[in-house]
Wavefront OBJ file of the C-alpha trace (Angstrom):
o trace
v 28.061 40.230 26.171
v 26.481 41.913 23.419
v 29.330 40.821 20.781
v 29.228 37.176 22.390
v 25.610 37.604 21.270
v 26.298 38.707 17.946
v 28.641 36.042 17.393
v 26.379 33.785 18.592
v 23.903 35.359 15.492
v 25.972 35.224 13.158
v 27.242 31.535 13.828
v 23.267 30.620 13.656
v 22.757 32.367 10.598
v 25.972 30.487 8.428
v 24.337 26.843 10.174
v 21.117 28.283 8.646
v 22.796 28.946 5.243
v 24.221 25.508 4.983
v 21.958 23.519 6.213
v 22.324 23.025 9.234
v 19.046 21.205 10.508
v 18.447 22.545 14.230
v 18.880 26.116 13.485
v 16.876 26.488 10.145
v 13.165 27.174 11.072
v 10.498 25.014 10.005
v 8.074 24.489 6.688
v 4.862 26.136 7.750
v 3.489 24.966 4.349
v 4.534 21.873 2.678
v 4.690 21.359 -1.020
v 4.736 17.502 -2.140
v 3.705 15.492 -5.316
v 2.944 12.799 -7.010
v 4.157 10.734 -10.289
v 1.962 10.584 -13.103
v -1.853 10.693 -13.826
v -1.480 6.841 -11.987
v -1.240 8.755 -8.753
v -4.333 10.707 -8.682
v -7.151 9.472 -6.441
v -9.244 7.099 -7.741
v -12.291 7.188 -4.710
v -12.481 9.255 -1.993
v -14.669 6.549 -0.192
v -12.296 5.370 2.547
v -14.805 2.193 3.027
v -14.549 1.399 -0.893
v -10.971 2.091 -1.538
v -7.775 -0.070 -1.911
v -5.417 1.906 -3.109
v -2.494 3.626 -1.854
v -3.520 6.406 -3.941
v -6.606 7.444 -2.423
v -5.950 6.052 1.501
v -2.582 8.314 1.131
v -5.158 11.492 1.015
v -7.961 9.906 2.627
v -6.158 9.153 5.948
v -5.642 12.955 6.521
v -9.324 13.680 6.392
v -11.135 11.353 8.125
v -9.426 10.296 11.621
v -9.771 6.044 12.309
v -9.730 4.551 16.004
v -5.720 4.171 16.166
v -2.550 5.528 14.612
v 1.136 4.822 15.307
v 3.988 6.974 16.662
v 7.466 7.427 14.575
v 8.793 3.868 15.869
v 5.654 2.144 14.918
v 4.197 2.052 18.628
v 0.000 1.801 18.186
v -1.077 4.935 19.945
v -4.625 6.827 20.260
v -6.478 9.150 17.234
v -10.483 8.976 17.710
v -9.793 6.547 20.095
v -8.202 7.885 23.505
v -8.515 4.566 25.115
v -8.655 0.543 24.024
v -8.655 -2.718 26.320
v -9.413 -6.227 26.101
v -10.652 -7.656 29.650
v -10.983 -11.350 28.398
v -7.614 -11.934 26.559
v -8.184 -10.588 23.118
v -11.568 -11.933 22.549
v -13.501 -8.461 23.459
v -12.053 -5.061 22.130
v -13.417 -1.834 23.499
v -12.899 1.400 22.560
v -13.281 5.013 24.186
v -13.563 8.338 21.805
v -12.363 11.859 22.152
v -14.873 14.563 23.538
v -15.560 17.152 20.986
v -15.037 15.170 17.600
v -17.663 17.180 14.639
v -17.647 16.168 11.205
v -17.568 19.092 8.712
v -17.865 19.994 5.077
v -14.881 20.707 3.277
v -15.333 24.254 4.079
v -15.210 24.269 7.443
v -19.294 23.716 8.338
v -20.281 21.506 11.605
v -22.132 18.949 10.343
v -22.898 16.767 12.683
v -21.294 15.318 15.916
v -18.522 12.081 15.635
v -20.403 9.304 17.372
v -19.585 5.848 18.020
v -22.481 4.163 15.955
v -20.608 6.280 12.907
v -18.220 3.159 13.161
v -20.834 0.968 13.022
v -22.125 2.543 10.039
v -18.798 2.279 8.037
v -18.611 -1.603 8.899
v -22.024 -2.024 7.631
v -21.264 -0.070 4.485
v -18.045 -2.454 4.054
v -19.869 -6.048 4.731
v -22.793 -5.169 2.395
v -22.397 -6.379 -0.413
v -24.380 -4.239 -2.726
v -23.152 -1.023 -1.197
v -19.423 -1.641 -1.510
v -18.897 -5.539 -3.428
v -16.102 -7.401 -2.028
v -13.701 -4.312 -0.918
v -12.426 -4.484 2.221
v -13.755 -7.243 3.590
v -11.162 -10.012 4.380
v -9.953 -8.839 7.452
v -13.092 -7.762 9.417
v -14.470 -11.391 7.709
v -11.610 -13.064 9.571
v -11.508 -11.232 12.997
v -14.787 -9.821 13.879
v -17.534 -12.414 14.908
v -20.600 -12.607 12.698
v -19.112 -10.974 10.083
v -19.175 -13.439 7.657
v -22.606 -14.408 8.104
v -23.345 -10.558 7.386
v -21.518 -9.827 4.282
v -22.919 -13.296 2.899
v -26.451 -12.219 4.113
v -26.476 -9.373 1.966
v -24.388 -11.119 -1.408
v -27.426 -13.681 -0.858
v -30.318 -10.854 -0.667
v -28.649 -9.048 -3.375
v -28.521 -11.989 -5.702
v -31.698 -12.765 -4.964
v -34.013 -9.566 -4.379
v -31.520 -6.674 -5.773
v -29.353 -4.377 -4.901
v -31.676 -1.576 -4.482
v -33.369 -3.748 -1.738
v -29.715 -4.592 0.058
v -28.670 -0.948 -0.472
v -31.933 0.296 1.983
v -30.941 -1.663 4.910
v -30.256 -0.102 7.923
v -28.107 -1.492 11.364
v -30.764 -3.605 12.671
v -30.170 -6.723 10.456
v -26.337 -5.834 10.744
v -26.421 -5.218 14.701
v -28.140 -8.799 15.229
v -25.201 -10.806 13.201
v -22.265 -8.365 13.842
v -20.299 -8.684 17.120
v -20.169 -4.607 16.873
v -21.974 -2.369 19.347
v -21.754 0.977 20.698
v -23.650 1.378 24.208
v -23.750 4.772 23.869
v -21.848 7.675 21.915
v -18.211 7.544 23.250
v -18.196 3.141 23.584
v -17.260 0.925 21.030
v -17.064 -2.548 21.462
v -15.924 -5.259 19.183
v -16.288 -9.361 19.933
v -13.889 -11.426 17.916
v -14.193 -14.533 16.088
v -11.395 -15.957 19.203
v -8.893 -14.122 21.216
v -6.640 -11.949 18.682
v -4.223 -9.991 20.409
v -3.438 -8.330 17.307
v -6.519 -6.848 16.833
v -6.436 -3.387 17.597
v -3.784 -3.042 14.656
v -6.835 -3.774 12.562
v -8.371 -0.502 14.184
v -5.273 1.486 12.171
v -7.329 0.111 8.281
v -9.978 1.174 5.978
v -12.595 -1.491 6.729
v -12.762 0.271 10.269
v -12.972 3.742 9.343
v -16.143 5.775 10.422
v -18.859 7.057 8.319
v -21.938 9.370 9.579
v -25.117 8.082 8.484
v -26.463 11.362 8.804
v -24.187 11.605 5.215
v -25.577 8.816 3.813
v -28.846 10.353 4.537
v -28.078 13.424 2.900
v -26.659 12.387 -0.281
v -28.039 8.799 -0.422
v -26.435 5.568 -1.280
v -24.713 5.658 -4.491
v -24.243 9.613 -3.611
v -21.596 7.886 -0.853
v -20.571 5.322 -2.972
v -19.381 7.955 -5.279
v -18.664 10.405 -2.906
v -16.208 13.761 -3.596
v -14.160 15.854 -1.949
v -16.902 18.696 -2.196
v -19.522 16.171 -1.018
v -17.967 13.881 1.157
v -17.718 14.718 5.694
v -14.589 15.207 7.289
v -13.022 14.457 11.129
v -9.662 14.325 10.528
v -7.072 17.417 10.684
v -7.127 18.438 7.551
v -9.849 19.772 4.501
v -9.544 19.508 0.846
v -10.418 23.353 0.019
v -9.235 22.822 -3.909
v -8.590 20.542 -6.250
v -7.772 20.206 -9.826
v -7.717 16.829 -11.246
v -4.832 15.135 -12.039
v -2.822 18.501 -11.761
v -2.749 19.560 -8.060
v -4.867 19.489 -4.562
v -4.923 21.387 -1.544
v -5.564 20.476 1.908
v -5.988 22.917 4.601
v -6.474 22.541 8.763
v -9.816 21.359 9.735
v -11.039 24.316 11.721
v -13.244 22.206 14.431
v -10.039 19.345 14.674
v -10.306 18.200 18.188
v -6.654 17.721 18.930
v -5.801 21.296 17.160
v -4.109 21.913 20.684
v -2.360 18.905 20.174
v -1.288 18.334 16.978
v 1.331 20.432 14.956
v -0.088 21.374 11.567
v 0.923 22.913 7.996
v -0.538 25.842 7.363
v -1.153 23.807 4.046
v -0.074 21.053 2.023
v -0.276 21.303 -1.522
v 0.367 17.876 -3.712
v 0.847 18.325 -6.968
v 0.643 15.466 -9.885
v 3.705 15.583 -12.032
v 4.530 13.691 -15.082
v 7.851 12.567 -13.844
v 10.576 12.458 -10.915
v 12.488 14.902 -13.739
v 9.746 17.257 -13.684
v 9.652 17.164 -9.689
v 13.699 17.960 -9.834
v 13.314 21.015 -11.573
v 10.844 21.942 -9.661
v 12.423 20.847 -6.073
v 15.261 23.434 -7.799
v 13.031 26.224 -8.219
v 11.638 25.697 -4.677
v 8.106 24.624 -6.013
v 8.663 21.070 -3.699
v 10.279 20.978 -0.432
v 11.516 17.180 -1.459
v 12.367 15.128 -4.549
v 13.015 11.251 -4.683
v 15.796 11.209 -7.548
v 16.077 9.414 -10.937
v 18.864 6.933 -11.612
v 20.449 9.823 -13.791
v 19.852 12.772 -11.953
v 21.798 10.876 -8.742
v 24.074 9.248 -11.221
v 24.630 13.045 -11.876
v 25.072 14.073 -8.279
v 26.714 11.124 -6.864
v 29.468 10.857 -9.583
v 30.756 14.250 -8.517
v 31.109 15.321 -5.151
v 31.784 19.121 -6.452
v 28.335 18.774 -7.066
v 25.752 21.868 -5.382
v 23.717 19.383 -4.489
v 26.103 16.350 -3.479
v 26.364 16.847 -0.177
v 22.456 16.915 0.493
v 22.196 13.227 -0.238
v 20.077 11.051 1.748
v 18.603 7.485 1.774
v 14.970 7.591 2.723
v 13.193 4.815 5.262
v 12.164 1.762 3.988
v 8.312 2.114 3.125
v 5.612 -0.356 4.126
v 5.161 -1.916 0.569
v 6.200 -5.239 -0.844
v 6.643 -5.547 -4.337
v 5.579 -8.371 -6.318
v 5.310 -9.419 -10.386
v 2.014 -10.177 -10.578
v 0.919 -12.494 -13.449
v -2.218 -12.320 -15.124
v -3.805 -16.076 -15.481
v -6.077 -14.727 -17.985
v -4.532 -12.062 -19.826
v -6.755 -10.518 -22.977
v -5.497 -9.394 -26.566
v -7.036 -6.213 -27.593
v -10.155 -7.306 -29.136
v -11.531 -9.168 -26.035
v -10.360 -12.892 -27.033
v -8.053 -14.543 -24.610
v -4.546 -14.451 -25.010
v -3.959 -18.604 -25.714
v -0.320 -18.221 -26.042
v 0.701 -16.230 -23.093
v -2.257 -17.688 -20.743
v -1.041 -21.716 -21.770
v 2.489 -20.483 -21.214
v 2.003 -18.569 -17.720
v 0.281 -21.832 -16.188
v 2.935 -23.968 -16.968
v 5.070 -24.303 -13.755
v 8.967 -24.452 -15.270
v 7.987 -21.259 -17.211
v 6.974 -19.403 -13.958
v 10.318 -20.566 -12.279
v 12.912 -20.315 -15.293
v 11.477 -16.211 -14.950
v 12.070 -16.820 -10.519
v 15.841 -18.436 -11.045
v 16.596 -16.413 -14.485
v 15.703 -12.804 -13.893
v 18.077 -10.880 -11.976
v 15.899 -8.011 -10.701
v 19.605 -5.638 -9.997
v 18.896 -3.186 -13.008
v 15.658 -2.692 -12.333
v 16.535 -2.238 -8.440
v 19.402 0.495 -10.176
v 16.358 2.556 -11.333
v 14.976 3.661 -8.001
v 18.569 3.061 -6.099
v 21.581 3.649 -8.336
v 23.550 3.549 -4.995
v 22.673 1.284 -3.104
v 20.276 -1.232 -5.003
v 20.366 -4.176 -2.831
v 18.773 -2.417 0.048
v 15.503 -3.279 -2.299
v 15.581 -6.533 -2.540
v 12.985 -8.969 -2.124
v 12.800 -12.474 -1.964
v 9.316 -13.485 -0.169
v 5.768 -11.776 -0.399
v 4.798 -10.342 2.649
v 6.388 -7.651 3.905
v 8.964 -6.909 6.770
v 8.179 -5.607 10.282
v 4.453 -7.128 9.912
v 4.862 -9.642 12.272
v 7.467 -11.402 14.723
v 7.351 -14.719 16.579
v 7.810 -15.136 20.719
v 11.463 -14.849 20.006
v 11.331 -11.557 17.980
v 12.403 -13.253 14.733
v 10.463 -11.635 12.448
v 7.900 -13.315 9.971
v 9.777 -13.173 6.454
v 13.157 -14.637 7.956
v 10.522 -17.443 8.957
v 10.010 -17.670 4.904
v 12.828 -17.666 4.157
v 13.993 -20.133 6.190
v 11.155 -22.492 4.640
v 12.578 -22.033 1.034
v 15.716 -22.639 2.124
v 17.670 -19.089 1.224
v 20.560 -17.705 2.316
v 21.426 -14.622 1.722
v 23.886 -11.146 2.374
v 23.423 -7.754 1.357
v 26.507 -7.680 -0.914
v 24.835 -9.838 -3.437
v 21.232 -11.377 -5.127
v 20.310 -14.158 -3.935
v 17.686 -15.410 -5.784
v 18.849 -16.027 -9.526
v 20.925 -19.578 -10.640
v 21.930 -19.772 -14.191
v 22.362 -23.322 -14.454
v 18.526 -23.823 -12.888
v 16.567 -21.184 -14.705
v 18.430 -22.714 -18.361
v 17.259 -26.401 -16.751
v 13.379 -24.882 -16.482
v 13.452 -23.029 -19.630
v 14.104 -26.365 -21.670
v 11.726 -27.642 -19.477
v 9.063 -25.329 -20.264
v 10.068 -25.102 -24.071
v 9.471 -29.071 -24.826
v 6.093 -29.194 -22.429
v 4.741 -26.086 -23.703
v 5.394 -26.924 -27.521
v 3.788 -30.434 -27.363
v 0.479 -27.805 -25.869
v 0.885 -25.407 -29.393
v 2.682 -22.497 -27.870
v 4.900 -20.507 -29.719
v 8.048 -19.354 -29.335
v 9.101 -16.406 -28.296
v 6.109 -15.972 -26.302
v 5.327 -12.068 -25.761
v 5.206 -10.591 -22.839
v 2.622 -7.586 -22.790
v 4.295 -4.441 -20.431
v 2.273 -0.899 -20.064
v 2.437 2.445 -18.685
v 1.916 5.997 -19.069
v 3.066 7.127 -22.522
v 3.774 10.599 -21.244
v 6.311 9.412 -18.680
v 9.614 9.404 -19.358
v 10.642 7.826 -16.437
v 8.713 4.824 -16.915
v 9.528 4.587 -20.323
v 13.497 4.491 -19.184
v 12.469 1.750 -17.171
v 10.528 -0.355 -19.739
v 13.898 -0.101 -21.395
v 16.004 -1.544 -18.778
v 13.020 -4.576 -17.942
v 12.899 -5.399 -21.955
v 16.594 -5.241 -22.005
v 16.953 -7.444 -18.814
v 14.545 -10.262 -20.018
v 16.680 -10.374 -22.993
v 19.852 -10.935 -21.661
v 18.673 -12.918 -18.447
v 16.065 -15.270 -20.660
v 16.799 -14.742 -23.945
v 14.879 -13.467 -27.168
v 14.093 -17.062 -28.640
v 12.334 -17.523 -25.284
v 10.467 -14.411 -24.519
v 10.103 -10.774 -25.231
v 8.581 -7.938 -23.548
v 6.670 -5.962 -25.678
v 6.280 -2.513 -24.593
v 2.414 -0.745 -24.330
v 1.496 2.719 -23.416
v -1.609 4.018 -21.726
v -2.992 7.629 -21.420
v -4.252 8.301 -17.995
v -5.775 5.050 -16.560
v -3.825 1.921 -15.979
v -6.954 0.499 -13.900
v -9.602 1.826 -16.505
v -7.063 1.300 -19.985
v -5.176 -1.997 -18.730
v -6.228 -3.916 -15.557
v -10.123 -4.159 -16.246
v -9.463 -5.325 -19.473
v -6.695 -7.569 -18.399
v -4.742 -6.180 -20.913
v -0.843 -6.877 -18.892
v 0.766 -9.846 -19.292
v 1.753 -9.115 -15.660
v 1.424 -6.183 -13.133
v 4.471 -5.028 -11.430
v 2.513 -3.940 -7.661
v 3.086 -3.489 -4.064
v 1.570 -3.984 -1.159
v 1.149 -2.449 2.182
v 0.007 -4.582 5.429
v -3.536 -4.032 6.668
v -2.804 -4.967 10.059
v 0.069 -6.893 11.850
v -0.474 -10.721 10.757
v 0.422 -12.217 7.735
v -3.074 -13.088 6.578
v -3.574 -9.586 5.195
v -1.199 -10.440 2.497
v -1.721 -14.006 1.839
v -5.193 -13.581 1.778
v -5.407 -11.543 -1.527
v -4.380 -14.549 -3.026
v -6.649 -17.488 -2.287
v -8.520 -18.952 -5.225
v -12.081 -18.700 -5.158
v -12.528 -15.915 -2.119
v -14.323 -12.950 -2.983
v -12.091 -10.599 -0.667
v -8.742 -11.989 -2.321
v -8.074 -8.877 -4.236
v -5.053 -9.975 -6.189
v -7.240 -12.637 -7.044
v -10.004 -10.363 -8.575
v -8.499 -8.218 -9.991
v -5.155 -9.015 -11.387
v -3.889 -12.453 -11.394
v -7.363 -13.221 -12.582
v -6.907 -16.776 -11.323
v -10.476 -17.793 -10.719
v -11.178 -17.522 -14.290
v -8.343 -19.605 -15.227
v -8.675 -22.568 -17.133
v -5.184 -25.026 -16.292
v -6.186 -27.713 -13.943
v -2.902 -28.150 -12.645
v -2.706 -24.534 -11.982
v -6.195 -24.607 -10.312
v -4.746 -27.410 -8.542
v -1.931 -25.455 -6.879
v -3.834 -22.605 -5.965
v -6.372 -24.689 -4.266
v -3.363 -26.704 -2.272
v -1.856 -22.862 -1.369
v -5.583 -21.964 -0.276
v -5.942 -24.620 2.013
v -2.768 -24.291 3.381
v -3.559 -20.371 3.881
v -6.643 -21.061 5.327
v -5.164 -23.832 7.720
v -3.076 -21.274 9.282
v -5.486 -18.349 10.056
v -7.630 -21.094 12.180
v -5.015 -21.141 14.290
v -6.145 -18.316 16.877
v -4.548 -19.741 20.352
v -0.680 -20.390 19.813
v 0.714 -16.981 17.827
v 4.011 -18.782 16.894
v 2.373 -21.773 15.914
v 0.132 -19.660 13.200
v 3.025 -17.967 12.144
v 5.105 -20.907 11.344
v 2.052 -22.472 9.330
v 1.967 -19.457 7.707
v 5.284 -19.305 6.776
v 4.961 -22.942 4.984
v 1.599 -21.328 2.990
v 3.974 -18.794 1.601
v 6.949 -20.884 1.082
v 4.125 -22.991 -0.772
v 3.284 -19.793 -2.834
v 6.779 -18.864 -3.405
v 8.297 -22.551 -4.573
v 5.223 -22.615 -7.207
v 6.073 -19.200 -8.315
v 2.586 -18.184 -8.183
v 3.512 -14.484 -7.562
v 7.207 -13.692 -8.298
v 8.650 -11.297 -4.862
v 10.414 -8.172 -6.631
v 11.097 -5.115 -4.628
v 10.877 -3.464 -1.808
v 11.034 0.904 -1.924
v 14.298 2.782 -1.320
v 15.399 5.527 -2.851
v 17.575 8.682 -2.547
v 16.131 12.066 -2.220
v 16.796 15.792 -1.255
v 14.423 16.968 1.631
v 13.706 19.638 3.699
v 11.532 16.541 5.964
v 12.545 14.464 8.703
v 11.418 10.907 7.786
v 12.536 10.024 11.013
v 9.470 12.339 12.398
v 6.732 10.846 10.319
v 4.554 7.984 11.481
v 6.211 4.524 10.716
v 3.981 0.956 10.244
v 4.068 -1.772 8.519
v 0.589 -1.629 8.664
v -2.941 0.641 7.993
v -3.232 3.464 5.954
v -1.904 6.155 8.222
v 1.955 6.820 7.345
v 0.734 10.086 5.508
v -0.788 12.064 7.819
v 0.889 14.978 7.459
v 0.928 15.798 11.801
v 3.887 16.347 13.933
v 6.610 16.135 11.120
v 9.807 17.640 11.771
v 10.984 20.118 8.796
v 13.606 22.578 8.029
v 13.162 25.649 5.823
v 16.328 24.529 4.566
v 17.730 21.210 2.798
v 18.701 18.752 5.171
v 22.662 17.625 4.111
v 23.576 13.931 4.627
v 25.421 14.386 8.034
v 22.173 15.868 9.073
v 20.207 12.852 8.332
v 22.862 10.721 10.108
v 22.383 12.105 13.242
v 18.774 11.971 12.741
v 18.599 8.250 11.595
v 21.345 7.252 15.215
v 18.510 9.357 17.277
l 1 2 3 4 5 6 7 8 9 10 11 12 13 14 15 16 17 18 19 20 21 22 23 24 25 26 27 28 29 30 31 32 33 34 35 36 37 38 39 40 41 42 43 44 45 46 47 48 49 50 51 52 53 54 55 56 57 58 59 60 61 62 63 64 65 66 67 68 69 70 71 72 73 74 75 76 77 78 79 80 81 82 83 84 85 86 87 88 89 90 91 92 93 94 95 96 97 98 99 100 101 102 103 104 105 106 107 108 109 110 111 112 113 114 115 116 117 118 119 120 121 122 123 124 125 126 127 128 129 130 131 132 133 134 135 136 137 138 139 140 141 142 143 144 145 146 147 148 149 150 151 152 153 154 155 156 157 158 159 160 161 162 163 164 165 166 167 168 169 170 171 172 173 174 175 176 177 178 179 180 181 182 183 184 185 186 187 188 189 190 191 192 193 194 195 196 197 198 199 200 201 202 203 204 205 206 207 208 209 210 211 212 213 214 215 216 217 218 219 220 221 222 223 224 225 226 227 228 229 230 231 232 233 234 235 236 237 238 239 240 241 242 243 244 245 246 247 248 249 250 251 252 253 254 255 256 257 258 259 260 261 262 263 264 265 266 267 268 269 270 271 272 273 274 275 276 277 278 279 280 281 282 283 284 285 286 287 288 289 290 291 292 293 294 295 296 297 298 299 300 301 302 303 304 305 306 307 308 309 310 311 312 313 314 315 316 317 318 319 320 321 322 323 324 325 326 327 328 329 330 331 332 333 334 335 336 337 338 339 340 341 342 343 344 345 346 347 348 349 350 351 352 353 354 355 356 357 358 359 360 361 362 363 364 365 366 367 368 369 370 371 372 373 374 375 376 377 378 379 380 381 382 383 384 385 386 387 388 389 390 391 392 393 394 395 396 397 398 399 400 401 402 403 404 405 406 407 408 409 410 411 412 413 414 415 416 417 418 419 420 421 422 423 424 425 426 427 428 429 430 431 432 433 434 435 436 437 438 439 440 441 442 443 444 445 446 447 448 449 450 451 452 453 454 455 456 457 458 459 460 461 462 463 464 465 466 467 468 469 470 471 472 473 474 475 476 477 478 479 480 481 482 483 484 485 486 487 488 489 490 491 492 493 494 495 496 497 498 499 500 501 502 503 504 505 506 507 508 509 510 511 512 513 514 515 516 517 518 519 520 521 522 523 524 525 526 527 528 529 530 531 532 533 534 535 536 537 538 539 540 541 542 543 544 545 546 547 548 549 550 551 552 553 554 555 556 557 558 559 560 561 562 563 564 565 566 567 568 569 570 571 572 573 574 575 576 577 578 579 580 581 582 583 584 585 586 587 588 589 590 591 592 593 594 595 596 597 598 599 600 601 602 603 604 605 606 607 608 609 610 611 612 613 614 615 616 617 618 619 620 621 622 623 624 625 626 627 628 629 630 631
């Protein structure tokens, strides 16, 4: 028995060695990162932010209503219980005993208490607290708020911000169909029976705030609030952070599910200047994963005596669609308008000689040398968002409406014979309007990354061969740190290359960032730029794509029927080539993580909580991740 035991021992120890998933043990602190200064959190106020970036961080600090399992399935996180008793029209919530906010070292602050959701909805639908951010979804689901968010852009127009900023819940609480009977109860009345809802409960604009902090630090103390300042319910603290160089978040001591809830010791995320930098770090066993370059897993790929060939694997799918994003009113460095490029980039056969001509494989090559076509994108929202009675999901919906056909042993999208047909097109209607030719195309980013700089490269050298150099050129600019402070407020890009990520599960949430003339359209705002734009015909088209958007959200009482009128809004979108669909986010990594452990949506901000993941002190090998991906 005893050498049947040793054997045993021994046999553990050589799977342990290689890799060999099940008998490793498991991380108890996880090291991760980020690429480039880009990456770094921009707000730490969950009501205020829309960025990946900060909601990444944010979502393991502060714990929202609802969260989702591995497979996507909504399940409980404040919220241990949610019902609707009149077919989606009422929503009502039930919170965890023993929730406490704390400081971010550890100090009880105050009790988490329903009306602390009512507080963060207030703080999102007032208008001088937190502008437009936000606010398109609760404006579309949640009954009087509308009237609330326009209340306040009225007062504040009108009397100040200073006056708007003092208001309390009493205003709010007689528009608002919000209440909380008393400190566990949280009810919400919709603007008609959504059954979709509580997916919204998953999303910034319903996060919780205490107004007990708002006391403390005021205001524009919350509107700017810090990691050193700012209350925490979630499962994790920030206890150090350097900007822009590395953070540190360790378990919340008072976390109400502690029992419950598996844990790192501590997660450390470091900013790194490129995915070359995180390789050699992954290799020094600084980072317990590493997405890889096109050449490093050209390297390891093209030779299978490789050391670390046979730890290849493909990770999930994430949540993000990725879109060109044209600016309608791009800027030249000294403030004046950009005539050439902003006469060109209205003209409609310009925008679809770049939809027919540019063959987005190279550029799909840089994050998926392997398999590239498992990144392809040919509509604008994302997958998995939303499916019809039949379980067809949404974007095959789209796709029908344009008409494309398609397999995943080639792309699509591009025609040769159309895109030359547009570009003559474009060349004899623009040059009657004074445009000249080649018209540049302003690209940035981060002049200290190589990796972005390798893929300037392959975009400049792709819009040569795909639309030629008498037609256009991409000129390559660099940035230092900010691309939001450096390029997008001065509308500096030409176009934006950005993704994505579902708010909730109904299309809306995407095409509603890009009606013309909404406040709460955020591609709108701040990137395409389109309500300052000047083209009447362009302004015409948006409006037509606006209507149509907003002629398919009223639809409230037949889900499929809403679905197919969105489908013609985007197929509207798409024909006009007012955003051009790119990418969607696959890549190849080593990993000592189980993706297949994480939470999975295609919606809210919660896929990087670090709970309940699955790791292994060593590297998972590709025939580990195969069984894991079957299970």
């Amino acid at each position: 028995m005893k050498k049947l035991l040793t054997l045993a021992l021994a046999l553990c120890m050589l799977l342990s060695i290689v890799g060999g998933g099940a008998a490793a043990d498991e991380l108890k602190e996880l090291h991760t990162y980020e690429v480039g200064a880009t990456r770094e959190v921009e707000s730490w106020n969950v009501q205020l932010s829309q960025m990946a970036v900060d909601s990444n961080v944010t979502t393991n600090l502060i714990d929202g209503l609802l969260t989702n399992d591995p497979k996507g399935a909504l399940i409980g996180a404040a919220a241990k219980e949610w019902s609707s008793e009149d077919g989606g029209q009422t929503w009502t919530f039930i919170l965890n005993d023993g929730m406490t906010w704390v400081d971010y070292e550890g100090n009880i602050k105050a009790d988490v208490k329903a009306e602390d959701w009512l507080y963060g909805l207030e703080w999102v639908l007032n208008f001088a607290k937190n502008d437009s951010a936000n606010t398109s979804m609760p404006i579309e689901m949640i009954k009087g708020a509308g009237e609330y968010y326009d209340y306040t852009k009225a007062l504040t127009e009108s009397e100040g911000a200073e006056v708007v900023k003092a208001l309390g819940l009493e205003k709010f609480l007689e528009l608002v169909g919000v209440s909380a009977p008393d400190d566990k109860t949280l009810i919400y009345t919709c603007t008609d029976k959504l059954s979709y809802f509580p997916t919204l409960a998953t999303y910034n604009g319903l996060y919780p705030v205490s107004g007990k902090l708002i006391e403390e630090i005021g205001v524009d103390g919350y509107r700017a609030v810090s990691w050193d300042t700012m209350w925490y319910s979630g499962p994790y603290t920030v206890t150090s952070y350097i900007h822009t160089n590395e953070k540190v978040l360790t378990p919340n001591p008072h976390y109400y599910a502690a029992d419950t809830t598996k844990r790192f010791d501590s997660v450390t995320i470091k900013i790194v200047d490129s995915t070359d930098v995180a390789f050699s770090l992954f290799q020094t066993g600084e980072l317990d994963h590493v997405t890889l370059s096109q050449s490093n897993l050209n390297t390891i790929y093209g030779n299978p005596s490789n050391e670390w060939y046979p730890y290849l694997t493909e990770t999930r799918p994430t949540k993000f669609s990725y879109q060109i994003h044209f600016s309608y009113d791009k800027k030249l460095a000294s403030g004046e308008p950009d005539v050439n490029w902003n006469t060109a980039i209205a003209n409609e056969a310009f925008r679809l000689s770049w939809y027919y001509g540019l063959d987005a494989v190279p550029y799909l090559k840089r994050q998926n040398a392997i398999n590239p076509l498992s990144g392809t994108n040919y509509v604008y929202t994302g997958n998995n968002v939303s499916v019809n009675s039949e379980g067809v999901d949404y974007t095959q919906l789209v796709r029908d409406e344009i008409g494309l056909q398609y397999s995943n042993e080639e792309y699509a999208r591009t025609d040769p014979e159309k895109a030359a047909e547009y570009k003559a097109q474009a060349i004899e209607e623009l040059t009657a309007l004074g445009v000249t030719f080649p018209v540049y195309v302003d690209y940035w980013f981060q002049g200290s990354n190589q990796t972005a700089k390798d893929t300037a490269d392959v975009l400049t050298q792709m819009f040569s061969d795909t639309l030629g150099d008498d037609y256009v050129v991409l000129r390559q600019n660099t940035y230092v740190t900010s691309i939001t402070q450096e390029v997008r407020n001065p509308q500096l890009a030409s176009f934006l290359i950005n993704g994505w990520g579902a708010d909730f599960g109904d299309p809306i949430n995407f095409l509603g960032q890009e009606t013309y003339g909404e406040d709460n359209a955020y591609y709108s705002q701040v990137i395409s730029n389109i309500n300052k734009a000047t083209d009447e015909t362009l302004i015409a088209t948006y409006k037509e794509f606006t209507r149509l958007v907003n002629e398919a959200k009223a639809i409230t009482d037949d889900q499929d029927a809403r679905l197919n009128a969105f489908a013609k809004a985007e197929a509207y979108m798409l024909q006009h080539v007012l955003v051009l669909p790119w990418s969607y986010e696959t890549v190849w990594q080593l990993t000592a993580i189980n993706d297949y452990s994480k939470i999975y949506s295609a919606y809210g901000i919660q896929n990087y909580r670090y709970v309940n993941w699955e790791t292994n002190s060593d590297i998972y090998t590709t025939e580990d991740y195969a069984e894991l991906k079957a299970k």
